[in-house]
Residue frames relative to the residue before (quaternion, step in Angstrom):
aa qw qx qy qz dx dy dz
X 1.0000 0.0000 0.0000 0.0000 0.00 0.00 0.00
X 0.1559 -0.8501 0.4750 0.1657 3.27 -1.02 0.63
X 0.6265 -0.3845 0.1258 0.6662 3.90 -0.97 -0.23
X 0.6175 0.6242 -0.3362 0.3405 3.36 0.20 -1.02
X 0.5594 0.5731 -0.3193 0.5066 3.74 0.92 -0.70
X 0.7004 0.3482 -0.1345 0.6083 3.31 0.19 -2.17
X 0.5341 0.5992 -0.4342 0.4089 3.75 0.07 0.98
X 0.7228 0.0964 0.0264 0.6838 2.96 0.81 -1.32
X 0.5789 0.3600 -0.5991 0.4199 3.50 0.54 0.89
X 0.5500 0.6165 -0.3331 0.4544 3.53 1.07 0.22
X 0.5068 0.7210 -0.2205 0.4179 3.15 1.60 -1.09
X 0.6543 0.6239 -0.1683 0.3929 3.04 1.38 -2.01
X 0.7809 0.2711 -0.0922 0.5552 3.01 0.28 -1.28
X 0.8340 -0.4556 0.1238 0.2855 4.06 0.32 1.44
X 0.5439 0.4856 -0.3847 0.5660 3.75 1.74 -0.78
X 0.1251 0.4971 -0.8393 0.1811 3.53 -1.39 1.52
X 0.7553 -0.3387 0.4832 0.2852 2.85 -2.27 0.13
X 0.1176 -0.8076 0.5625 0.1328 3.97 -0.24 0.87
X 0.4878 -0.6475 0.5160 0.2765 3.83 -1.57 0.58
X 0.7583 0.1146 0.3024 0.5660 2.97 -1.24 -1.95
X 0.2049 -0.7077 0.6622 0.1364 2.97 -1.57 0.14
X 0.2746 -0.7847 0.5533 0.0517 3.51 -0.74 1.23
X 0.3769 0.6659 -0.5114 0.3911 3.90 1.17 -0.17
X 0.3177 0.6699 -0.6652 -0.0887 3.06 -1.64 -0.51
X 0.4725 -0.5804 0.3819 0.5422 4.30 -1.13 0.56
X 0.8759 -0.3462 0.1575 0.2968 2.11 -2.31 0.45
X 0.6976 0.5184 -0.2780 0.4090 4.15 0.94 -0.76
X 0.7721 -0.3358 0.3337 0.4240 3.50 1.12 0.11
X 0.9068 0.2579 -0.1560 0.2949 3.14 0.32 -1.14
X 0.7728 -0.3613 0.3830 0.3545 3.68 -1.24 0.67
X 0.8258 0.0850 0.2765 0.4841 3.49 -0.73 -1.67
X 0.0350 -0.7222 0.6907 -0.0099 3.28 -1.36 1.15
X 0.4850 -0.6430 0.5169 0.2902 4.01 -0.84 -0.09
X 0.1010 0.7654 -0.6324 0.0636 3.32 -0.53 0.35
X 0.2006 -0.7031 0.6786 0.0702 3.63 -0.90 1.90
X 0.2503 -0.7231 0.6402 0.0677 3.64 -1.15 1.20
X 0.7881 0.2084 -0.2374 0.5283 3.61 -1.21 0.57
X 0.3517 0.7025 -0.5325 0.3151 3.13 0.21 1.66
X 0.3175 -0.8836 0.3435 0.0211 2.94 0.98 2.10
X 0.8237 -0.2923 0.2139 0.4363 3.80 0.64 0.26
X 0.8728 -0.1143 0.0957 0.4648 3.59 -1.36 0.34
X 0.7699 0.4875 -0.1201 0.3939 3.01 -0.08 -1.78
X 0.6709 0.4782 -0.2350 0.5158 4.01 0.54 -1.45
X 0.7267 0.4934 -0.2874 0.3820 3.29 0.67 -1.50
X 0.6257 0.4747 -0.3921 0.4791 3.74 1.27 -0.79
X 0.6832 0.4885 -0.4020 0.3646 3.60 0.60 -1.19
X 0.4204 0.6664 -0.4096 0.4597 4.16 1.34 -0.42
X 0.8827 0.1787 -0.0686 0.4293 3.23 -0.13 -1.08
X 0.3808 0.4735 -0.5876 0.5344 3.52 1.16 0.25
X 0.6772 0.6531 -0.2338 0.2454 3.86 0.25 -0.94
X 0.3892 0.6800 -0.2527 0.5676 2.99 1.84 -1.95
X 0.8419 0.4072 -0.2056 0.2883 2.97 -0.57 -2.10
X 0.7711 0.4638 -0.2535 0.3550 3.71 0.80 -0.68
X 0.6269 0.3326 -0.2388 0.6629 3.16 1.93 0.01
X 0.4948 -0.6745 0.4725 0.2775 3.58 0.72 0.55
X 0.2983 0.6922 -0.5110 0.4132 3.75 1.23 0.58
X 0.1790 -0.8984 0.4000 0.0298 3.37 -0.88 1.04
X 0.1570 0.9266 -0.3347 -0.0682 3.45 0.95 0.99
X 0.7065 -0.5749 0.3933 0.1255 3.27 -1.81 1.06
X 0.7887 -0.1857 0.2016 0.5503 3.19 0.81 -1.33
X 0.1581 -0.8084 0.5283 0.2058 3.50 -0.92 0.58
X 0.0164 0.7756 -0.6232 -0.0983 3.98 -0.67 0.12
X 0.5334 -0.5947 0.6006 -0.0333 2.85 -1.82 1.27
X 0.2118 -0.6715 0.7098 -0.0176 3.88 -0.77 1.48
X 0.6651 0.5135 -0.4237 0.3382 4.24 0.14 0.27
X 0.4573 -0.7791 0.2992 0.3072 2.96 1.37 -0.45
X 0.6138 -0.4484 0.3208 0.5650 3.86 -0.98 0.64
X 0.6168 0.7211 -0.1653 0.2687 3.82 0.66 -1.31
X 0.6444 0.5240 -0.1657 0.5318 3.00 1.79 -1.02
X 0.8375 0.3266 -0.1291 0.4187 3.31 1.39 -0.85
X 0.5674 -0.6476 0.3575 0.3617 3.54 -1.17 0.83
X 0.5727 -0.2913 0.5075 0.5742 3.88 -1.02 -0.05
X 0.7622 0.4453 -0.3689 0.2910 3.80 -0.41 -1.26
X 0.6666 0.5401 -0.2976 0.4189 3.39 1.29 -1.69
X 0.8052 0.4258 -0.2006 0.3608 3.61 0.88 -0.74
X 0.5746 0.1862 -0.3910 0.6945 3.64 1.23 0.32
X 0.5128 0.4368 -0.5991 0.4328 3.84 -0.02 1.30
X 0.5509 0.4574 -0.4018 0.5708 3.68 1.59 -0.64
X 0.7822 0.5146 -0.3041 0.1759 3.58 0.56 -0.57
X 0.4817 0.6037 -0.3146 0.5519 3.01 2.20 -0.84
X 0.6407 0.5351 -0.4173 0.3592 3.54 0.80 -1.01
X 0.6181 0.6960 -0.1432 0.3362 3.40 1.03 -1.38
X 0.5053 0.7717 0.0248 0.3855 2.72 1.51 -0.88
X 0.7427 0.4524 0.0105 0.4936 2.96 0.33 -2.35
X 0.7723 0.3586 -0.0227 0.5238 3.54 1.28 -1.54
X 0.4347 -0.7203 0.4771 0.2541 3.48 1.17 0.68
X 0.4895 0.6412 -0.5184 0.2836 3.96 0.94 1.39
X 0.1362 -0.7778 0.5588 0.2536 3.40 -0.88 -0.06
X 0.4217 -0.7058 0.5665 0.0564 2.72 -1.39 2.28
X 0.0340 -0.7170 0.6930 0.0679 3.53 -1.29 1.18
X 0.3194 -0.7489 0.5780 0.0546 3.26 -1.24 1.20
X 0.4248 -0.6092 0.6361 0.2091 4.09 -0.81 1.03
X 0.1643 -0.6963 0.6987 0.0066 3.45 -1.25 1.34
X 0.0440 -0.7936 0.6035 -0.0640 3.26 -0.98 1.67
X 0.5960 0.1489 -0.6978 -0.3684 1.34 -2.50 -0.17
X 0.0193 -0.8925 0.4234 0.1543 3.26 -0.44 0.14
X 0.8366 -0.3270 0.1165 0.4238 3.27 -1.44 0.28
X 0.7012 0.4641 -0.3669 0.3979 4.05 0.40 -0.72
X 0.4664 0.6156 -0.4030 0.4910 3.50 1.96 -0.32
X 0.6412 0.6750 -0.2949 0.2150 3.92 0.59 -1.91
X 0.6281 -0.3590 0.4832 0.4932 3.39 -1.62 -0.54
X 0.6635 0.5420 -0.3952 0.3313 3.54 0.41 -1.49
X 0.6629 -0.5667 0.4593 0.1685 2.96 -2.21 1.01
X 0.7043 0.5871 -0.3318 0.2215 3.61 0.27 -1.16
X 0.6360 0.4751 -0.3079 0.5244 3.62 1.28 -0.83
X 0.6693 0.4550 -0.4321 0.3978 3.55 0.42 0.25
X 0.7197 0.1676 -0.4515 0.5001 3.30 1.27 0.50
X 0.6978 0.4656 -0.3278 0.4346 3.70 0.88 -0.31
X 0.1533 -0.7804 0.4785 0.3722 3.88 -0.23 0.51
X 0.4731 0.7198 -0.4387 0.2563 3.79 1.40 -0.21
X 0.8160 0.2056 -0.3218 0.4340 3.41 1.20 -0.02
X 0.0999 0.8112 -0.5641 0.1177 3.80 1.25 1.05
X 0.7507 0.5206 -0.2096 0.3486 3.62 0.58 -1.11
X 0.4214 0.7264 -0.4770 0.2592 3.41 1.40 -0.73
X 0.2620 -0.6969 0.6269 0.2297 3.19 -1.73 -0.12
X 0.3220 -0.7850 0.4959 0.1847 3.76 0.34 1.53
X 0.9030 0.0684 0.2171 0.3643 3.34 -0.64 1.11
X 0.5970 -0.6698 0.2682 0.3507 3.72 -0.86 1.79
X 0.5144 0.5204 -0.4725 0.4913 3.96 1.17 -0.52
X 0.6633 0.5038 -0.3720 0.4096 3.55 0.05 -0.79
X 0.6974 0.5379 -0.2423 0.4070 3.64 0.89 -1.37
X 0.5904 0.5140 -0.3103 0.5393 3.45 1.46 -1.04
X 0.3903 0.7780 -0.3382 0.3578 3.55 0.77 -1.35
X 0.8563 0.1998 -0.0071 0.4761 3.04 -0.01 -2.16
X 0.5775 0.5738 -0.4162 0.4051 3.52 1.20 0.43
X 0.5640 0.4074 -0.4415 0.5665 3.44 1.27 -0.59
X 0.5241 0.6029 -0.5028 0.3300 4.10 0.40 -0.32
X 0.8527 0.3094 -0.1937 0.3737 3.30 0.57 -1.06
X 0.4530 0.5205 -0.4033 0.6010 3.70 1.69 0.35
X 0.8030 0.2442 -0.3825 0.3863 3.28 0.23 -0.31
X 0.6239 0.5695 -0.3967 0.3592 3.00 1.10 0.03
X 0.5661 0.5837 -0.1675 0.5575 3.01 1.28 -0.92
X 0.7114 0.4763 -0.2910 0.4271 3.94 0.89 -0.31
X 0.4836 0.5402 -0.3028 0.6186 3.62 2.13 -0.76
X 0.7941 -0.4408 0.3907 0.1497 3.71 0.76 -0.68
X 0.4126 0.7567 -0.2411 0.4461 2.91 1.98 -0.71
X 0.0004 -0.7930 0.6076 0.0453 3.92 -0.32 0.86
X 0.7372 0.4097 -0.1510 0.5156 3.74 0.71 0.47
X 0.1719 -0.8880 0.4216 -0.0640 3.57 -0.69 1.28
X 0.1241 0.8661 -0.4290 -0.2247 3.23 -0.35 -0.41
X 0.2348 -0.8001 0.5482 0.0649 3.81 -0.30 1.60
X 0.0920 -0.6663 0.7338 0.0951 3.22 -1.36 0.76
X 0.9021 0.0030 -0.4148 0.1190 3.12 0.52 0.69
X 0.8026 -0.4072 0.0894 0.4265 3.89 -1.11 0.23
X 0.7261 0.5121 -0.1996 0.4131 3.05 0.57 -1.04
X 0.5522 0.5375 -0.3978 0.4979 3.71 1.66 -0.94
X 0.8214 0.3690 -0.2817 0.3314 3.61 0.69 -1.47
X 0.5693 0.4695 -0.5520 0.3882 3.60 0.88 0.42
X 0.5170 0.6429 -0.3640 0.4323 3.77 1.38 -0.23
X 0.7546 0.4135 -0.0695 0.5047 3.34 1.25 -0.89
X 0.6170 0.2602 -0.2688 0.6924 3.65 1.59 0.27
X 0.6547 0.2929 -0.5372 0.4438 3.55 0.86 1.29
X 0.4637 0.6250 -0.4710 0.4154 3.70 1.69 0.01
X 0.6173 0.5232 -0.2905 0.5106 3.15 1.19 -1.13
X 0.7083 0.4259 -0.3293 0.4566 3.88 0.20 -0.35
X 0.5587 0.6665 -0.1809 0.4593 3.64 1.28 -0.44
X 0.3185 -0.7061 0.4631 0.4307 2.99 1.60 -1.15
X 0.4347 0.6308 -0.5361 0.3547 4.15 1.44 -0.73
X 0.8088 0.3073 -0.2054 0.4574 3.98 0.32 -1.01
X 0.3993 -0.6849 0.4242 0.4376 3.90 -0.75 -0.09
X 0.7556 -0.4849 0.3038 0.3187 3.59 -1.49 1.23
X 0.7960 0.1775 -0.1660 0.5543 3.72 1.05 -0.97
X 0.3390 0.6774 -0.6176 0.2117 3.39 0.50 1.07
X 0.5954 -0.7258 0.3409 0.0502 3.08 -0.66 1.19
X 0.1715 0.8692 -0.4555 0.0871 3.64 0.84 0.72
X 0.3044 -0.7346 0.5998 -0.0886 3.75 -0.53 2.15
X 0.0511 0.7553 -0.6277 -0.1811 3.28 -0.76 0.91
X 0.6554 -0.5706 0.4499 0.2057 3.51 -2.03 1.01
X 0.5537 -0.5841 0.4643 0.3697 3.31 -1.33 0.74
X 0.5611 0.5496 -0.3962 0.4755 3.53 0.70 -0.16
X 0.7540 0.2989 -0.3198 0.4897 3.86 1.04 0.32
X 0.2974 -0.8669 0.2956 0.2695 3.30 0.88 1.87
X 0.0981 -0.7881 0.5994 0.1005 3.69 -1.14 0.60
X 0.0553 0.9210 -0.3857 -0.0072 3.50 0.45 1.10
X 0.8674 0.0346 0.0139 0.4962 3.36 1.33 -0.29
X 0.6002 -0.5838 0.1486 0.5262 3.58 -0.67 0.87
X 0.6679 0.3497 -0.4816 0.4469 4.08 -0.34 -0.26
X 0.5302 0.4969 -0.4386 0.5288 3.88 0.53 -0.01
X 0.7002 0.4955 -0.2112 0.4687 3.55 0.94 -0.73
X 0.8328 0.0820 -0.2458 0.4893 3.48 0.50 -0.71
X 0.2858 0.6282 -0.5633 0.4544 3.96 1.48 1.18
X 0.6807 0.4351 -0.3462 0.4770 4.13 0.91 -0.63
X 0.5604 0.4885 -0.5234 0.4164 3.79 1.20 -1.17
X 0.7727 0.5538 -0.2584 0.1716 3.47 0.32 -1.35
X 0.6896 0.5254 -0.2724 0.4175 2.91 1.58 -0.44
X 0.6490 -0.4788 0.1623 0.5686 3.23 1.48 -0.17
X 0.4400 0.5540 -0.6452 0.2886 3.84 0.98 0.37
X 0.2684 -0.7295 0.6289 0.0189 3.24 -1.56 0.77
X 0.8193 0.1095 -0.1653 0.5380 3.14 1.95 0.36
X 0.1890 -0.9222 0.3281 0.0788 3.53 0.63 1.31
X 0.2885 -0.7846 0.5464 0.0507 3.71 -0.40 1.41
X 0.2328 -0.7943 0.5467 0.1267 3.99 0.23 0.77
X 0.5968 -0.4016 0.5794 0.3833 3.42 -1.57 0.31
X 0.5150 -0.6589 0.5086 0.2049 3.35 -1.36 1.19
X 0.8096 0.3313 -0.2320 0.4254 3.42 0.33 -0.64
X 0.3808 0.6950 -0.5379 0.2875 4.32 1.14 0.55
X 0.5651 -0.5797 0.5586 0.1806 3.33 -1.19 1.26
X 0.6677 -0.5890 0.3777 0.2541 3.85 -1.19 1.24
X 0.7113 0.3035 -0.3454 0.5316 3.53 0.75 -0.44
X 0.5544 0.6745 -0.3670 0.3208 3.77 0.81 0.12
X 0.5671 0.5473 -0.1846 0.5872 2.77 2.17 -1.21
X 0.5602 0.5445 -0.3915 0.4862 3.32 0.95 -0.74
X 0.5527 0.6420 -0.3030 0.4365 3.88 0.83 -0.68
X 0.7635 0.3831 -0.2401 0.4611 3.13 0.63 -1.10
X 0.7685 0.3518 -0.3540 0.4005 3.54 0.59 -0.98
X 0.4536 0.5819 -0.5269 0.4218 3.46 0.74 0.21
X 0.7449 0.3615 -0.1864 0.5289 3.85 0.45 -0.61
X 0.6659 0.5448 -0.1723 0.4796 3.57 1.37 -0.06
X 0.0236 0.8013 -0.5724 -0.1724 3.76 -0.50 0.42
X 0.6309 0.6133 -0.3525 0.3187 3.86 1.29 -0.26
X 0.4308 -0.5960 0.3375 0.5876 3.80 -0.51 0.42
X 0.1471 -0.8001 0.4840 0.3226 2.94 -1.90 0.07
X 0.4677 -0.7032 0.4579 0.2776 3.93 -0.71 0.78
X 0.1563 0.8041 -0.5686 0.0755 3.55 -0.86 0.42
X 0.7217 -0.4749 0.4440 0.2375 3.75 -1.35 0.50
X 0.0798 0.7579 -0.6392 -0.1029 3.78 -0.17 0.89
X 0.6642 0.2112 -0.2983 0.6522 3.76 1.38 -0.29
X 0.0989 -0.8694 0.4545 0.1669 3.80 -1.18 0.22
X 0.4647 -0.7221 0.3378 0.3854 3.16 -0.41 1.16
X 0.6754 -0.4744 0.3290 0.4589 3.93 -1.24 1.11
X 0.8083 0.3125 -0.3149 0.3870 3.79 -0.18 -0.81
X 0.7488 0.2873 -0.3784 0.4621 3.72 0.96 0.39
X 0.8813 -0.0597 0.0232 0.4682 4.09 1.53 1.04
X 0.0564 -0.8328 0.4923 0.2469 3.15 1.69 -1.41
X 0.5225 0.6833 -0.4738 0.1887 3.50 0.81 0.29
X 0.1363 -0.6601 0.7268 0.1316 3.78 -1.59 1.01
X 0.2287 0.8743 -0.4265 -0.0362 2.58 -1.65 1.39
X 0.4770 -0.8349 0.2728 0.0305 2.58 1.42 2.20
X 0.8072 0.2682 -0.0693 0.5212 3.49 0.20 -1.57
X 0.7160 0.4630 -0.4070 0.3277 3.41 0.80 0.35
X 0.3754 0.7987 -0.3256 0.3394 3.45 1.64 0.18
X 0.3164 0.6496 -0.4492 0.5254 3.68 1.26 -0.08
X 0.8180 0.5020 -0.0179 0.2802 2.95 -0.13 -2.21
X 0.7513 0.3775 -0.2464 0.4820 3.35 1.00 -1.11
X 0.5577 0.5456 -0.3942 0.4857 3.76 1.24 -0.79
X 0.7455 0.3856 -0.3853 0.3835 3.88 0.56 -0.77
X 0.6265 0.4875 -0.2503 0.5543 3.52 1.02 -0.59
X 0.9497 0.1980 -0.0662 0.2335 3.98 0.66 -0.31
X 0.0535 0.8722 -0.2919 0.3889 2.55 2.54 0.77
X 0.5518 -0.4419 -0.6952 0.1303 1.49 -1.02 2.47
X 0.1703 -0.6640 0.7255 -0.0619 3.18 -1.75 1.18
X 0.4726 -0.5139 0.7158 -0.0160 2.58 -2.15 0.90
X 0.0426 0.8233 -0.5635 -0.0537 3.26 -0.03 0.86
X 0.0951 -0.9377 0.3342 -0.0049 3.70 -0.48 1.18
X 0.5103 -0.7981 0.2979 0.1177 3.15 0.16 1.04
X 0.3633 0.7925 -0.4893 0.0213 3.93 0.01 0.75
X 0.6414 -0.6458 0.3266 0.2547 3.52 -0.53 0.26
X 0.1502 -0.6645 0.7111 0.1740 3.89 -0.27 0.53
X 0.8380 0.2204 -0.2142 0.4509 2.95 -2.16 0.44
X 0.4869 0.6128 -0.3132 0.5379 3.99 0.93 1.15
X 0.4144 -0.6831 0.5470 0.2500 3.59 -0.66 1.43
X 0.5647 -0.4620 0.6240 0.2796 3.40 -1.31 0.17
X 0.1227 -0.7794 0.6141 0.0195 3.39 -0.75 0.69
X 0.7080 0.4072 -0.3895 0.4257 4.04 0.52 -0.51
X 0.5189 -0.2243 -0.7797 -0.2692 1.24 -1.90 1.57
X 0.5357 -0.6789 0.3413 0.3683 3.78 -0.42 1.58
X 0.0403 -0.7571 0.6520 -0.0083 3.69 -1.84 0.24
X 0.5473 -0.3324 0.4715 0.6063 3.50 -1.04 -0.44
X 0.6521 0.4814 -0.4354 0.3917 3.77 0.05 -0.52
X 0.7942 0.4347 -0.1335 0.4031 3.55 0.93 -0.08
X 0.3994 0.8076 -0.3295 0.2823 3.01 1.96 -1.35
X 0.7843 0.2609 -0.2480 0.5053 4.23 -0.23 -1.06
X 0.6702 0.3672 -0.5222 0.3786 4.10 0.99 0.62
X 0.6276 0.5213 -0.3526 0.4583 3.25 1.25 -0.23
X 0.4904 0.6110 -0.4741 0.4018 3.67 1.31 -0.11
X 0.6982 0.4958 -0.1795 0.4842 3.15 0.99 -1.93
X 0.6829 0.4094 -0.4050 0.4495 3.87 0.54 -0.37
X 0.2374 0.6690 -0.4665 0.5276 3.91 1.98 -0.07
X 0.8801 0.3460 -0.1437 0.2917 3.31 -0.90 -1.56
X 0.5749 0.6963 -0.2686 0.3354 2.91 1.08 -1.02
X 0.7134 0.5043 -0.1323 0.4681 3.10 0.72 -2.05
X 0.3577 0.5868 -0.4668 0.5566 4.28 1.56 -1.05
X 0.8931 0.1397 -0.3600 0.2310 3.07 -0.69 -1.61
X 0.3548 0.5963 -0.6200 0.3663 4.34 0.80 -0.35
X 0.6735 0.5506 -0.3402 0.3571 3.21 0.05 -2.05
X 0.7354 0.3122 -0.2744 0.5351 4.21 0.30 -1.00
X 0.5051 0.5538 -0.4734 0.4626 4.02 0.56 0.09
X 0.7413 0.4527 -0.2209 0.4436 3.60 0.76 -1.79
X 0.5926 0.6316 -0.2952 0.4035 3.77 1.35 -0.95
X 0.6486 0.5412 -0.2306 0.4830 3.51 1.34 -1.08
X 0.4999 0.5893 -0.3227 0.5465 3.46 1.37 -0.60
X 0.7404 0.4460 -0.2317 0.4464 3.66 0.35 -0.71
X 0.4889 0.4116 -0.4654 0.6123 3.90 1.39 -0.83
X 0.8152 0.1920 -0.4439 0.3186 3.47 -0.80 -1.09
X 0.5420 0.4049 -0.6758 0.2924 3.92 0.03 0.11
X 0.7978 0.3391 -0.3827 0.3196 3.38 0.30 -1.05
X 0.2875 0.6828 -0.4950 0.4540 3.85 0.90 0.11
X 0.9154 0.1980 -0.1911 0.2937 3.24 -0.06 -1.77
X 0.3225 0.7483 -0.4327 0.3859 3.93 1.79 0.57
């Protein structure tokens, strides 16, 4: 077979080059915000105090420490908060492999999320009952095998129908059949590889009907890329998105603590104000239509 074959035997089977996008969520609208690394209570208040002080409207926050990291109290205090401000808190189900004994995640980050092995798999099952039992309507799986386990509980009826199941940049999503292999298994909210080129995205959502979420800044250990001036481009071509805000040139923070608590506040605000830089980008395109 040659290129030209494996083209149009791709073709066949639905992967083509993809345009505009005509999707959008369920309220209409294109592009939502999503602040990431919103390490508990505290961060999650100092966000949306922030939001509120820049008129920055955010959508959803999600948490990289994991259910594990957090107390019963800490996690129906994210929810009341969550609440109040019409967001939706997603919580990382650990543990996972970059956490373990084993060697390989400490040089490759492509397997940080894994889940090493049927303890690990259970592990991330008691994460998402208990989460799911405080209330939690939103997850976030890094890995493959958990989230097809967890988009048949949910078909079963064991999990609930709109539980939200977010996969993690740490489960790489480089191209469309990689893309609609996670819808099918049950993601309900697809997190792309940070560094994929606008007409790639366009790939995916053509073969895709769930939103997808993606890096417009990236934190250093997953690219360090800013790309501000490409947000036009990615909202027409990848609608509906989450646009999500991480920080280059930023410590790693998981797994957060009091020992950490006033960098994860300040990496909070921080990420608000990107999030109201990238938003201004979007008035003057649609201004200048």
């Amino acid at each position: 077979m040659n290129l030209r074959e494996a083209r149009a035997l791709l073709a066949d089977r639905g992967f083509r080059p993809g345009g505009a996008s005509a999707r959008t969520f369920a309220d209409g609208s294109a592009h939502k915000v999503e602040i990431p690394s919103c390490e508990g209570p505290r961060v999650m208040a100092a966000v949306l105090e922030e939001a509120a002080a820049r008129g920055v409207t955010i959508d959803r926050v999600s948490q990289g420490s994991g259910v594990m990291m957090l107390t019963d109290a800490e996690i129906e205090e994210m929810l009341a908060l969550g609440a109040s401000a019409g967001v939706e808190v997603c919580l990382f189900l650990g543990p996972r492999g970059a956490w373990d004994i084993g060697g390989q995640a400490k040089v490759s980050a492509a397997v940080g999320g894994v889940a090493r092995g049927n303890e690990m798999v259970a592990a991330s099952l008691c994460d998402a009952f208990r989460a799911v039992e405080l209330g939690v309507r939103s997850l976030l799986v890094g890995d493959l095998g958990v989230l097809e386990l967890l988009g048949q509980l949910k078909v079963d009826g064991s999990l609930p129908a709109d539980l939200v199941l977010k996969t993690s940049v740490l489960m790489p999503l480089p191209n469309a059949p990689t893309a609609r292999l996670y819808e099918r298994l049950g993601a309900t909210s697809l997190n792309v590889s940070t560094d994929l080129p606008v007409p790639v995205l366009a790939e995916i959502r053509s073969v895709t009907s769930v939103p997808i979420d993606m890096y417009i800044e990236v934190p250093d250990d997953q690219g360090g890329h800013v790309r501000f001036y490409d947000v036009p481009e990615i909202v027409k071509v990848a609608a509906p998105v989450y646009l999500k805000m991480g920080l280059r040139n930023a410590p790693n923070i998981y797994p957060v603590g009091a020992h950490l608590l006033a960098t994860a506040e300040a990496l909070g605000r921080e990420r608000v104000r990107r999030a109201e830089l990238i938003l201004r980008l979007l008035d003057e395109q649609d201004e200048a239509l």
